[in-house]
C-alpha positions in Angstrom: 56.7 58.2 53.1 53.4 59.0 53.9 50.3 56.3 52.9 46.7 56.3 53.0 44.0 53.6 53.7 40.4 54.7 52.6 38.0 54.2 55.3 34.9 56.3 54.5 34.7 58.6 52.1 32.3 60.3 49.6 31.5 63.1 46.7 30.5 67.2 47.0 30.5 69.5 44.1 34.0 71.7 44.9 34.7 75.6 44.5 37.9 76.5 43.2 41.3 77.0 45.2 41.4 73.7 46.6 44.5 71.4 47.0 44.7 67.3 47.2 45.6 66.0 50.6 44.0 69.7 52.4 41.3 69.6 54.9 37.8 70.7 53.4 34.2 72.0 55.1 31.1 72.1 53.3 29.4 75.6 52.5 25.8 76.4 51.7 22.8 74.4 51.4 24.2 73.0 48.1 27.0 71.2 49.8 29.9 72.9 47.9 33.2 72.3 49.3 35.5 75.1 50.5 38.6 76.0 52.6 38.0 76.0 56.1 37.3 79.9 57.3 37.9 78.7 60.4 40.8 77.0 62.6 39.2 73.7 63.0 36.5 73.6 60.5 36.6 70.8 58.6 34.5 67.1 57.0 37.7 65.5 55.6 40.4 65.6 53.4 40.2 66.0 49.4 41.6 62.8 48.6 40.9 63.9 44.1 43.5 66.0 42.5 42.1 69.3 43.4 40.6 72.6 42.1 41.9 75.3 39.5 39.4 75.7 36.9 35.7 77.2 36.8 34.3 74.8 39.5 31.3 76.8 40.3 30.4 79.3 43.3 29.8 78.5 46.5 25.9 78.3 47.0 25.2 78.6 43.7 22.9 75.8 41.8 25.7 75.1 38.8 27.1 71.9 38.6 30.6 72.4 39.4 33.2 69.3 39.5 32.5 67.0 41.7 35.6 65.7 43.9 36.2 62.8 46.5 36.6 63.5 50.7 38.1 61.3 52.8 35.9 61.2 56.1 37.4 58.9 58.2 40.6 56.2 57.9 44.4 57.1 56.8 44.6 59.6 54.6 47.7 61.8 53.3 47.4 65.5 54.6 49.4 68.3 53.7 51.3 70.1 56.4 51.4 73.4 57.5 54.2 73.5 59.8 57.4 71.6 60.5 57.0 70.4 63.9 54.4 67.8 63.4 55.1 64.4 65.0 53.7 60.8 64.9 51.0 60.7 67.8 50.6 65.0 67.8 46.8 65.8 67.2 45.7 67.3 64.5 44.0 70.3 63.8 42.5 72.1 60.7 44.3 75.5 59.6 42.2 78.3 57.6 44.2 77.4 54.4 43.3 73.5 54.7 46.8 72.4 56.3 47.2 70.2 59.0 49.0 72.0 62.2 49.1 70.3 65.9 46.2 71.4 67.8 46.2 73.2 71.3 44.4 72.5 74.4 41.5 74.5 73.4 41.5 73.9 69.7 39.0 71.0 67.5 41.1 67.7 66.9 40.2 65.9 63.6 43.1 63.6 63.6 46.3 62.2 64.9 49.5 62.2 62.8 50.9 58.9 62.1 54.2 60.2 60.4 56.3 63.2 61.0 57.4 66.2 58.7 61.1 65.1 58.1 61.5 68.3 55.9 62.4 72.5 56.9 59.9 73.2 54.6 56.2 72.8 54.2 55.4 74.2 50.9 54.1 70.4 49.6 55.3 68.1 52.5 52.6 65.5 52.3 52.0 63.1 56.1 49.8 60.5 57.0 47.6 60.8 60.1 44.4 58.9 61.4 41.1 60.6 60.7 38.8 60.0 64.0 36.2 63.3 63.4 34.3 63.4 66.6 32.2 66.4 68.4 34.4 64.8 71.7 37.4 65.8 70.2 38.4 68.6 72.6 41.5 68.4 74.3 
């Protein structure tokens, strides 16, 4: 079962589309919070229930909903594959799941529990936030 302990964390205004427990990045000079565009790209995890309603644009000046990120401790994470396993590093995946990361890929993270499921579509683990520019394999 996976479990969280909340190191750091703090508040962004959110656009729509986004899931608890999926890696986030921050957009524009309002500091909206998105998907990651990019393998890799990511502040945290959304540790508040998430986005579905009219939250705002990105880069726009409306308030929007304002939700938590974890930035650093234990947090849950969603997976995006199966093969996840305690000690794998962590990367950020476009769609905010957490995948293994490759030689060449940003690390935010190491798993601390293992996807004991064939599918992924809500399989929730833990893993050990440690954001760090170093974090190249």
């Amino acid at each position: 079962m996976a479990y969280e302990l909340q190191g750091f964390a703090d508040t962004f205004p959110a656009t729509t589309g986004l899931k608890q427990y999926q890696f986030v990045n921050v957009s524009g000079a309002n500091r909206r919070l998105v998907n990651p565009t990019t393998e890799g790209n990511g502040i945290g995890i959304l540790t508040s229930s998430g986005t579905t309603g009219s939250t705002g644009r990105a880069g726009s000046t409306d308030s929007g909903s304002v939700q938590t990120v974890q930035l650093y401790g234990v947090a849950k994470v969603l997976a995006g594959t199966t093969t996840i396993d305690v000690g794998d590093s962590l990367k950020a995946e476009a769609d905010g799941r957490a995948s293994t990361s490759s030689s060449t890929s940003y690390r935010f993270g190491v798993a601390l529990s293992v996807v004991d499921s064939t599918s992924t579509s809500a399989h929730v683990i833990s893993a050990l936030l440690t954001p760090s520019a170093a974090n190249f394999a």
